[in-house]
N, C-alpha and C positions, 0 to 999 in steps of 0.2 A: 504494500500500500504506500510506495514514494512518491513525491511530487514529480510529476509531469510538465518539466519548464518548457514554457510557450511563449520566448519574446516577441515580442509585436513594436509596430513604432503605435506611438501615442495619438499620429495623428488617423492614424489606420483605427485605431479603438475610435478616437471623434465619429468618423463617417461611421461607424458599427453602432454605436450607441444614441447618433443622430437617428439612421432605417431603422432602430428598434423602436424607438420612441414612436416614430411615425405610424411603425405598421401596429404595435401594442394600441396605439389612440384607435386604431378601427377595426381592430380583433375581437370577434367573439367566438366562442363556440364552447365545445367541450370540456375545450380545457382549464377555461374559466369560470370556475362554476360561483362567481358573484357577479355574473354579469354586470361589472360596471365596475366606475372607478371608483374605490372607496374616499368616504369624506374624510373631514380633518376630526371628525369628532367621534367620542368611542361607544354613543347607540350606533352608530355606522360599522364600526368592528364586530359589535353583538350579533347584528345580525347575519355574519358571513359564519357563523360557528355552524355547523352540519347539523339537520336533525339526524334524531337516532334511526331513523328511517333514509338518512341520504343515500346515495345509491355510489356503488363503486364509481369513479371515474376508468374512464377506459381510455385506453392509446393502440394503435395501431404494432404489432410488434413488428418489428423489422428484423430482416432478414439479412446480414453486412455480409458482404465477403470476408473471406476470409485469410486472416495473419499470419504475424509469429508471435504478438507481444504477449503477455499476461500480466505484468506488473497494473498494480492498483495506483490512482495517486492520492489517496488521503497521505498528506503530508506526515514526514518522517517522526518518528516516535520518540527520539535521542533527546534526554533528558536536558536539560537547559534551566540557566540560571534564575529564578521567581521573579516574575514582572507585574506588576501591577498596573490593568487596566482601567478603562473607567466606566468599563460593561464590569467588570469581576461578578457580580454579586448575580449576574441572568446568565452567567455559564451553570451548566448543570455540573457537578462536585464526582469526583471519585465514586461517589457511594449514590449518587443518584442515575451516573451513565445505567443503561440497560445492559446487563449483560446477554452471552450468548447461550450461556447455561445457567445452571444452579450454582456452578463453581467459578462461575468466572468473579475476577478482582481485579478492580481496575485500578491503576497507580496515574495518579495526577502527573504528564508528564513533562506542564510549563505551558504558559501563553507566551503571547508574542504577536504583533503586527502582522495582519494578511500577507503585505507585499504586495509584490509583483505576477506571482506564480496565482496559476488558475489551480482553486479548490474542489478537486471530486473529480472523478474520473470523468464526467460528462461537460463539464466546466470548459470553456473556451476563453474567456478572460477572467482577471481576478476582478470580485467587485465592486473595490474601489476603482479601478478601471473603466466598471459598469454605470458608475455614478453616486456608488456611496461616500458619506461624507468621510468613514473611516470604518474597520471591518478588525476583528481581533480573533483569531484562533488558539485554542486549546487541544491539547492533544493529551492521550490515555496509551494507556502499554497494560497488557495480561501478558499471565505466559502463552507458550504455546504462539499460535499462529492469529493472532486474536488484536485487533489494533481498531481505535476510536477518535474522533477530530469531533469539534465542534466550533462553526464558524457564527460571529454575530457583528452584525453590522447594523450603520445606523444610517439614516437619511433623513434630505432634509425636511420632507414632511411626508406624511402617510402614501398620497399620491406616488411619489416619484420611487418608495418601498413595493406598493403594489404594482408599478409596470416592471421594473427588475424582476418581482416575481412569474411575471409572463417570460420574461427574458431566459429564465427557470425554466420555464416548462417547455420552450423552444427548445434548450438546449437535450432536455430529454428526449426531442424527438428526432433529433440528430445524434445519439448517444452512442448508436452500434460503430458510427464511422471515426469517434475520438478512443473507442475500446483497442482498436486493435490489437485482436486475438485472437487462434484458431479456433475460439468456440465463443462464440458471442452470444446473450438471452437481456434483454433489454425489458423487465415486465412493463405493464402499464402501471398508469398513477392511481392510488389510489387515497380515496380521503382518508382522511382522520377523524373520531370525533375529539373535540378538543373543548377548553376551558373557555378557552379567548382568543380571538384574532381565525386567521383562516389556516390550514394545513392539509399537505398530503405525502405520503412515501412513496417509496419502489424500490425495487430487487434489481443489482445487477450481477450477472453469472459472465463469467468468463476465466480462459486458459488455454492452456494449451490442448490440443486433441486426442493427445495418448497422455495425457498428464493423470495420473489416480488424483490428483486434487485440482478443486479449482476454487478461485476466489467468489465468494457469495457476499457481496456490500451492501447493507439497507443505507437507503438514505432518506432523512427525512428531512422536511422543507415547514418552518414556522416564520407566518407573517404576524405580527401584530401590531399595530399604530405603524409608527416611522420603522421598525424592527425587521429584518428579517435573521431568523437564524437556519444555518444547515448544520447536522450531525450525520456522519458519517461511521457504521459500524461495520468492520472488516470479519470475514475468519476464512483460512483457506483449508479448506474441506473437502467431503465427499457426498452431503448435502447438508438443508436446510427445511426444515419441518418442524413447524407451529400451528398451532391454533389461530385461526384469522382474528385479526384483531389484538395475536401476543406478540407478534415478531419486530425484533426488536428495535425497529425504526417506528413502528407503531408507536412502543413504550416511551421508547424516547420522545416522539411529539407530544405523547399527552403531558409529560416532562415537560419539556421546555415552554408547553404554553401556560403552565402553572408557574414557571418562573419569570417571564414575560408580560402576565395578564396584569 
C-alpha cells in the first residue's frame, strides 16, 4: 500500500480543476444521490444522511486491461516524528480505526501534510491540488499485511467540499485504469448510513494473476459541512467476507461521521 507519485505541472491541475468545476455544476445522476449543491447551513447536511431504507448506489464495473503492477498506494506506514495538526481531534485514534478482524491493533503511525502525492489508489491528484484549503493525513500499521490512512481536509465553504466530492466519485469510475494490475475488481459505490453529512465506500481487489494473494482496500468517502475525509483500509489476502453493512470501510464511515458531525 505505497504512495503512487504522480507529478503534474500546476498549471495542468488549473485546467483539470477548472473542467471539473464546470462539468460537476451540471452533473447529475447516480452518482449523486443529493441531487444538488449543498447549502452553507447544517439542516442542508441533515438532510443528505441516507434513510435506512436508501438503496445501494450502483457503478458500472469495468472491465481494465490488463498489467503487471499490484502495489496499493495508501501512503507508506514508516513511523514519523508526532505532528500536530489543526484537524487532530476529527482523525479517528488507534482504537477507533476498524479493524480487519477480531485481532487486528492498530499503532498510531504519525500525521503529516497531504503534499503533493495523490491519496488512494484511484486518486489522480492530491486534494489540495483539487482545491482544498489544506488536507492532513494519518497513517496506522498492524502486523501482518494489514495497513490504514486516513485523509481530512478542509475547504473553503461547504459548496466547493461537495463538488470535490463529485471529483471522488469521477475518479472511481476511472479507477480500473490508475490500478494497474493483472487482476483488476473495481466494486460499485455504495452508501453509508451515517450520523451526519453524506457518505459512501467501495472495494478494491487487485494483483497479480498467479499471485495466492491479493490486495482487498475498502475505502471510505465522509463529507460533512466544509469537511471531506477518506480512510483507507488495506490487507493483502486470499479474501474478504463480511456481513453487509460490517466491512470495514462501512465501520469506518459511521466513525468518522461521529467524529465530524
Amino acid at each position: 500500500m505505497a504512495t503512487l507519485p504522480r507529478p503534474f505541472l500546476r498549471m495542468a491541475v488549473g485546467l483539470f480543476a477548472a473542467l471539473v468545476l464546470t462539468a460537476c455544476g451540471s452533473e447529475s445522476g447516480p452518482d449523486d444521490t443529493s441531487g444538488a449543491d449543498p447549502s452553507d447551513t447544517a439542516s442542508a447536511e441533515a438532510s443528505d444522511v441516507p434513510s435506512e431504507s436508501a438503496p445501494t448506489e450502483t457503478e458500472t464495473e469495468t472491465s481494465p486491461p490488463p498489467s503487471s503492477s499490484s502495489a496499493s498506494s495508501a501512503p507508506s506506514t514508516t513511523t514519523e516524528a508526532p505532528v500536530t495538526s489543526p484537524v487532530d481531534d476529527l482523525f479517528l485514534t488507534a482504537d477507533e480505526m476498524p479493524g480487519l478482524n477480531d485481532i487486528t491493533v492498530w499503532t498510531d503511525a504519525g500525521t503529516k501534510p497531504e503534499g503533493s502525492d495523490p491519496f488512494g489508489d484511484c486518486a489522480k491528484f492530491s486534494l489540495v491540488d483539487s482545491g482544498a484549503d489544506e488536507a492532513w493525513i494519518r497513517t496506522f500499521e498492524a502486523d501482518g499485511n494489514q495497513r490504514a490512512a486516513q485523509l481530512i481536509a478542509t475547504f473553503a465553504d461547504d459548496k466547493s467540499a461537495w463538488r470535490v466530492e463529485q471529483v471522488l466519485r469521477g475518479w472511481h469510475r476511472d479507477c480500473a485504469a490508475q490500478l494497474n494490475a493483472d487482476v483488476e475488481q473495481v466494486n460499485p459505490l455504495q452508501a453509508a448510513q451515517v450520523s451526519a453529512g453524506k457518505s459512501f465506500t467501495y472495494l478494491l481487489q487487485f494483483g497479480q494473476k498467479d499471485a495466492q494473494d491479493h490486495h482487498f482496500n475498502g475505502v471510505a468517502v465522509n463529507r460533512v459541512g466544509s469537511r471531506l475525509s477518506i480512510v483507507l483500509i488495506d490487507n493483502q489476502g486470499q479474501d474478504y467476507n463480511y456481513e453487509p453493512g460490517q466491512e470495514p470501510a462501512q465501520q469506518a464511515a459511521r466513525a468518522v461521521a461521529e467524529k465530524l458531525g
